[in-house]
N, CA, C and O of each residue as an XYZ file, in Angstrom:
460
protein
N     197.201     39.382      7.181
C     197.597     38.246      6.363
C     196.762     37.050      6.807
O     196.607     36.918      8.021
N     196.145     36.066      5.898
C     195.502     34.879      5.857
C     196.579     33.987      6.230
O     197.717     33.932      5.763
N     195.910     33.127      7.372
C     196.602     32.180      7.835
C     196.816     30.925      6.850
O     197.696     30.070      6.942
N     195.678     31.036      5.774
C     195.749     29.901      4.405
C     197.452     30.616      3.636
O     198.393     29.860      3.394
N     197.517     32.242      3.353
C     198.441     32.429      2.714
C     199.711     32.634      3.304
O     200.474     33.236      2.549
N     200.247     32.294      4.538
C     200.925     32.230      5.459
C     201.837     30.537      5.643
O     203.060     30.414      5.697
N     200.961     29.570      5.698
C     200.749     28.358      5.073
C     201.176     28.210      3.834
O     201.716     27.149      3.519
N     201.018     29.207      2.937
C     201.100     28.840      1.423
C     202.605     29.168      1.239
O     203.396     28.528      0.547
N     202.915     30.494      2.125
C     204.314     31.083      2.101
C     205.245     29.887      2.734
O     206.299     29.481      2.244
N     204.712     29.491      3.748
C     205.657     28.635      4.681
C     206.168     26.949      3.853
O     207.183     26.303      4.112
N     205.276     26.667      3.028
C     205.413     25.733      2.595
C     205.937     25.804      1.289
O     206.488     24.774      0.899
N     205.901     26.841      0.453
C     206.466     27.257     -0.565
C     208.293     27.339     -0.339
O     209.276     27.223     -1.069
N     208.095     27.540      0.752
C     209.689     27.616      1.156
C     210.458     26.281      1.992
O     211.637     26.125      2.310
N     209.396     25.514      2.169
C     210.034     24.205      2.965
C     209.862     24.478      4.343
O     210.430     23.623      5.022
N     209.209     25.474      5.107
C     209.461     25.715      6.359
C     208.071     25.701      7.118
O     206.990     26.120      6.702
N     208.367     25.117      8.328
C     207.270     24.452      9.238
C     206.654     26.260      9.805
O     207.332     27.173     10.276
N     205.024     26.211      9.481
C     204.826     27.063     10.132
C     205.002     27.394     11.656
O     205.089     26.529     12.528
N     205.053     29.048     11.923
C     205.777     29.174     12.887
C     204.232     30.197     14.242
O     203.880     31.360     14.047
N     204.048     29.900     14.631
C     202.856     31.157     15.432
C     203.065     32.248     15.718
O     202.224     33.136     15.583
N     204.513     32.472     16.289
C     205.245     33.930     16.439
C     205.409     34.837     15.430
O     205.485     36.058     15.569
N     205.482     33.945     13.970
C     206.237     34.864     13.146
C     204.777     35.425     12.305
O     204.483     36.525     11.837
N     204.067     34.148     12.365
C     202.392     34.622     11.421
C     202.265     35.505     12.533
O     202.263     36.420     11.709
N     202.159     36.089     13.600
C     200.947     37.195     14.436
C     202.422     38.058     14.351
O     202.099     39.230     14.542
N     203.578     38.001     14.191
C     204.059     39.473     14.228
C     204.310     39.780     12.630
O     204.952     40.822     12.494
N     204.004     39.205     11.509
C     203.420     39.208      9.837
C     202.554     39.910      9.751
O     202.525     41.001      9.182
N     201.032     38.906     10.786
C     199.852     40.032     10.481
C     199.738     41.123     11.300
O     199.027     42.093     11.041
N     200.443     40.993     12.322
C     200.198     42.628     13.030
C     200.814     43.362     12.091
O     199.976     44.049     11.507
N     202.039     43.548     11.631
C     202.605     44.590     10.546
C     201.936     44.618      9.364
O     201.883     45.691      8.761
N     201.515     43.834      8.999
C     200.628     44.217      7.443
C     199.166     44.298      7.745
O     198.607     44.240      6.649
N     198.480     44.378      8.471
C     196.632     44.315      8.989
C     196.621     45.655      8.467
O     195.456     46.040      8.568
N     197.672     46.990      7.718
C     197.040     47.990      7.364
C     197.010     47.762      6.266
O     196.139     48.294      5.578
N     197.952     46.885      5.695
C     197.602     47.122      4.340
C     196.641     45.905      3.558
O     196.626     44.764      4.021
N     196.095     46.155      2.716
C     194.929     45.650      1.740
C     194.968     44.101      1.384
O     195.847     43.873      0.553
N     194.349     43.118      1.731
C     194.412     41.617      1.391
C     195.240     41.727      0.251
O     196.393     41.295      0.250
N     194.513     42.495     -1.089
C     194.930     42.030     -2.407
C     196.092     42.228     -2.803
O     196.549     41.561     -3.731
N     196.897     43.307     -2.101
C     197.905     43.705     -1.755
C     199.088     43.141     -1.355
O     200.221     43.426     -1.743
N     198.685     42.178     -0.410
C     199.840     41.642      0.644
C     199.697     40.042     -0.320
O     200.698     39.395     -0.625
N     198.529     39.690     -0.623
C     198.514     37.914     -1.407
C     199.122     38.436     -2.438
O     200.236     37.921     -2.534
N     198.863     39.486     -3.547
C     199.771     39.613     -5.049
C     201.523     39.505     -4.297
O     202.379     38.659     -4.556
N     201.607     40.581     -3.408
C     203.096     40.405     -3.066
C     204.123     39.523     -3.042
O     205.217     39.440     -3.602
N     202.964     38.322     -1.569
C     203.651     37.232     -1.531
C     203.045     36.099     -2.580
O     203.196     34.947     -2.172
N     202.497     36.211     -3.645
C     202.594     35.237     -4.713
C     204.153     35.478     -5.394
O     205.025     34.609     -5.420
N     204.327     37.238     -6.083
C     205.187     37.426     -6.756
C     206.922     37.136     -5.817
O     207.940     36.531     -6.154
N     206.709     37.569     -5.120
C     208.098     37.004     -3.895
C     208.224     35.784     -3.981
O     209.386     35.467     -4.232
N     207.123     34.456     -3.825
C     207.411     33.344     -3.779
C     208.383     32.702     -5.330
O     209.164     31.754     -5.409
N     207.964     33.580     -6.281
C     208.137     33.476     -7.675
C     210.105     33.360     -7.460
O     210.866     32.398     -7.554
N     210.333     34.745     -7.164
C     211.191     35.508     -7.297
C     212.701     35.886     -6.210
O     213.692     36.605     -6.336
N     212.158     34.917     -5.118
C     212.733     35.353     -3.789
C     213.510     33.460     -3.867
O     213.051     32.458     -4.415
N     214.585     33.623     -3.193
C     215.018     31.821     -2.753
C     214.716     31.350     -1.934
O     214.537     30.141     -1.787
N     214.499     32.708     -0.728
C     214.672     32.500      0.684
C     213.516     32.950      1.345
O     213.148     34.064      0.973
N     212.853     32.427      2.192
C     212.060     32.544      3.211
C     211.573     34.240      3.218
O     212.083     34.619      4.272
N     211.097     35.057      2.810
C     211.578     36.446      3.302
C     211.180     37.201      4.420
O     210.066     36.783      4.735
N     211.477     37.965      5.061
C     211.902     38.151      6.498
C     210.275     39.889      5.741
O     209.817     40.186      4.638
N     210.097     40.373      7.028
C     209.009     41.273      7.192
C     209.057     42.760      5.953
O     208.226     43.402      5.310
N     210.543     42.763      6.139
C     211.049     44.188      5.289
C     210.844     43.692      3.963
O     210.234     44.457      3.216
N     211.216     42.568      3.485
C     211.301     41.857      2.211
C     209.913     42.194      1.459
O     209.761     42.802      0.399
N     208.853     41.571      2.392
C     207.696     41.917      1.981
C     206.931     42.973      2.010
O     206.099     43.140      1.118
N     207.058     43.757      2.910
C     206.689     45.455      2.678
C     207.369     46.097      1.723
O     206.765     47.149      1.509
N     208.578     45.989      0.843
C     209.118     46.118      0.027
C     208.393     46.046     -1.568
O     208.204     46.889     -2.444
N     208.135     44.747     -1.451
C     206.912     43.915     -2.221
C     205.501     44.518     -2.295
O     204.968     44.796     -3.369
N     204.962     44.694     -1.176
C     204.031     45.488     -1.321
C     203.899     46.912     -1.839
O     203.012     47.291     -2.605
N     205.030     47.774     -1.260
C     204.892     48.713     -1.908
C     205.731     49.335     -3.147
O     205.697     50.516     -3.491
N     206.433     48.383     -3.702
C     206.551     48.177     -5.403
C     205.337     48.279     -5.895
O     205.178     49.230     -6.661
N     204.145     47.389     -5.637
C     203.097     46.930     -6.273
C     202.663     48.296     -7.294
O     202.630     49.387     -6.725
N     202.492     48.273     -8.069
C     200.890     49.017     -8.948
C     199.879     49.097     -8.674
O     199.344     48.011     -8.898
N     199.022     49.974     -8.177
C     197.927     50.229     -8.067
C     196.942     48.950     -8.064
O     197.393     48.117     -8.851
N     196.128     48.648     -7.643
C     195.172     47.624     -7.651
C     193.732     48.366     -7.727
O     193.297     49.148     -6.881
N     192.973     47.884     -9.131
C     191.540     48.706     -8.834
C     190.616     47.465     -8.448
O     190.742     46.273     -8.728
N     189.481     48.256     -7.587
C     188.844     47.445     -7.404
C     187.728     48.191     -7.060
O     187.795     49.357     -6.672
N     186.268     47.290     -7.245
C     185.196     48.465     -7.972
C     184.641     49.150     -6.132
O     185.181     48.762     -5.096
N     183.701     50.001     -6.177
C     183.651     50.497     -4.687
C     182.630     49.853     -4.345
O     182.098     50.145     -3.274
N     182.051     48.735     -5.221
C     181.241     47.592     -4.515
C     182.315     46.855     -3.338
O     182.371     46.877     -2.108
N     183.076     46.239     -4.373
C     183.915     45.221     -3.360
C     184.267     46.060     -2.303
O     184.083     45.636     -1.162
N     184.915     47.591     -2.531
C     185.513     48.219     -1.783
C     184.326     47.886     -0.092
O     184.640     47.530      1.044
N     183.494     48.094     -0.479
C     182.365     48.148      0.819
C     182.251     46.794      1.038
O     182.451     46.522      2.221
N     181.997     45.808      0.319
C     182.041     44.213      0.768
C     183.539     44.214      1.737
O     183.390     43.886      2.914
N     184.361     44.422      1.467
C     185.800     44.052      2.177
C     185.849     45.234      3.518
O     186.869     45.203      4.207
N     185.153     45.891      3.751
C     185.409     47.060      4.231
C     184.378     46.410      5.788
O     184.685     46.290      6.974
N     183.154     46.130      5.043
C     182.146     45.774      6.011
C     183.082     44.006      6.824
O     183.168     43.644      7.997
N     183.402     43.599      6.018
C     184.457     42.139      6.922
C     185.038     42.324      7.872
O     185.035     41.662      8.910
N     185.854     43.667      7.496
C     186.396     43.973      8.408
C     185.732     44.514      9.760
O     186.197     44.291     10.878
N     184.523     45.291      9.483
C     184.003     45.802     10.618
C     184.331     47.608     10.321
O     184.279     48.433     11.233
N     184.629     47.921      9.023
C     184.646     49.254      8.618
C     183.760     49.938      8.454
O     182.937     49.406      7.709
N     183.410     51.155      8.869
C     182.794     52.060      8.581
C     182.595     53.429      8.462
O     181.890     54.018      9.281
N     183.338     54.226      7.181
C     183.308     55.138      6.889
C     182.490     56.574      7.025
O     181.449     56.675      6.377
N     182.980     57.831      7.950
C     181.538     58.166      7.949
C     180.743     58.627      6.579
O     179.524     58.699      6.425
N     182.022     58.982      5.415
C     181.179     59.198      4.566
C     180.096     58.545      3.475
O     179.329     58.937      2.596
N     180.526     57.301      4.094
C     179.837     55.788      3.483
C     177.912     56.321      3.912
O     176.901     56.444      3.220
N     178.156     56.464      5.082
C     176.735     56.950      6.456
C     175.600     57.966      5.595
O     174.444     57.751      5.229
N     176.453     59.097      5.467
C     176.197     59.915      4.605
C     175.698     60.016      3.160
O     174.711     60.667      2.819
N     176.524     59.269      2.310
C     175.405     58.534      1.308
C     174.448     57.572      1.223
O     173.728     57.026      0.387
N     174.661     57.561      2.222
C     173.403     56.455      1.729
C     171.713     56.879      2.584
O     170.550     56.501      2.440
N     172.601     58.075      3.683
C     171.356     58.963      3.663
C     170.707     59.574      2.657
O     169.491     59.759      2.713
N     171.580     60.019      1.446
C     170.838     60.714      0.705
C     170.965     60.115     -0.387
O     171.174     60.850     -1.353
N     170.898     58.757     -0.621
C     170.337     57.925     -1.546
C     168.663     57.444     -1.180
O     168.627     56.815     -0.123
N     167.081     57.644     -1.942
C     166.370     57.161     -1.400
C     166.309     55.675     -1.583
O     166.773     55.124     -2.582
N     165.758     55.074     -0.649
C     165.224     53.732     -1.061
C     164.018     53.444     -1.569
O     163.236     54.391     -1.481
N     163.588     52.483     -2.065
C     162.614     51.943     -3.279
C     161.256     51.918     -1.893
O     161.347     52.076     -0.675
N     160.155     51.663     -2.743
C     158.943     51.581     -1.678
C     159.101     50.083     -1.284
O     158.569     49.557     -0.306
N     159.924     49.466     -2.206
C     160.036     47.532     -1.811
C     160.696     47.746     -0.216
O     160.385     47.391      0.921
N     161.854     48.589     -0.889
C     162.960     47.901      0.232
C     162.283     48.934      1.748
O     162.340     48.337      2.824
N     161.998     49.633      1.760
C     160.987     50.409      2.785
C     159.929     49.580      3.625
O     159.772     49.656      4.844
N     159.060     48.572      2.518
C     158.348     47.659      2.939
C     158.827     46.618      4.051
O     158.454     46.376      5.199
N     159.966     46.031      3.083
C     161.135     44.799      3.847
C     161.554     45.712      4.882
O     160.927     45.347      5.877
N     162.149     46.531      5.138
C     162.664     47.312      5.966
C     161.743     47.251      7.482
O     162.024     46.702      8.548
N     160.218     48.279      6.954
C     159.261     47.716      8.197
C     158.779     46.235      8.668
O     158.301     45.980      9.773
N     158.997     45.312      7.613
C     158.434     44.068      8.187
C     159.816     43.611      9.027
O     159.757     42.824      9.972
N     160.737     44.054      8.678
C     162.154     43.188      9.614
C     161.803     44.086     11.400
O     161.767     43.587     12.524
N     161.584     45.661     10.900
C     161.681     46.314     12.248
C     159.943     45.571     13.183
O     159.650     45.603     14.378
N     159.482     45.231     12.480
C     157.877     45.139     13.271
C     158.217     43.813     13.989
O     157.664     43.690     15.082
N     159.106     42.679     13.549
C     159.225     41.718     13.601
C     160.467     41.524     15.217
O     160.684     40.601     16.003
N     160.811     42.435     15.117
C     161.690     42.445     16.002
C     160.814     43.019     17.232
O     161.046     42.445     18.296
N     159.929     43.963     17.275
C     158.948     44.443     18.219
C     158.159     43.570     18.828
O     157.702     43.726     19.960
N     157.921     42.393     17.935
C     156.634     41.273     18.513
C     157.142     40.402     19.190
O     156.516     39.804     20.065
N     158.899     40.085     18.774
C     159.687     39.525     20.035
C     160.113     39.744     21.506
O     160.804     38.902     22.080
């Protein structure tokens, strides 16, 4: 969970953010998916009176519907994190690259040698 949407929750409800409660929030939800946990707590803020407590919102989350999202982003959000799939590795071994990007490729590695 984003400490901006944590903030957004806390103040949506009148309540002074708290440090204990955001790091034991994002430790329980860090598995599940940004887009996931912000749709949740938008629709909760909608729908909820009260502050809601950890269960409230895993609840929320996994009501949700499916979320698509293309396997570009999937790899943009994936790499933020520091993800790496091995089968990600694997394609892209056996994708070739262009004679450009081969070019760029040796001028970055030569460049690093002369340092």
């Amino acid at each position: 969970m984003k400490i901006e949407l944590f903030n957004k929750l806390c103040t949506n409800y009148n309540k002074t953010p708290n440090e204990e409660i955001y790091l034991l929030f994002n430790e329980a939800l860090k598995d599940y998916d940004e887009l996931y946990v912000e749709k949740a707590i938008n629709l909760l803020m909608v729908k909820e009176k009260f502050f809601p407590n950890l269960a409230t919102i895993m609840d929320y989350i996994q009501g949700l519907d499916e979320i698509i999202v293309s396997e570009e982003e999937k790899i943009k959000r994936w790499n933020k994190k520091g993800i790496r799939p091995k089968w990600l590795d694997e394609r892209i071994k056996k994708e070739p690259i262009s004679k450009e990007e081969h070019n760029e490729l040796k001028k970055i590695i030569e460049s690093y040698k002369e340092e």
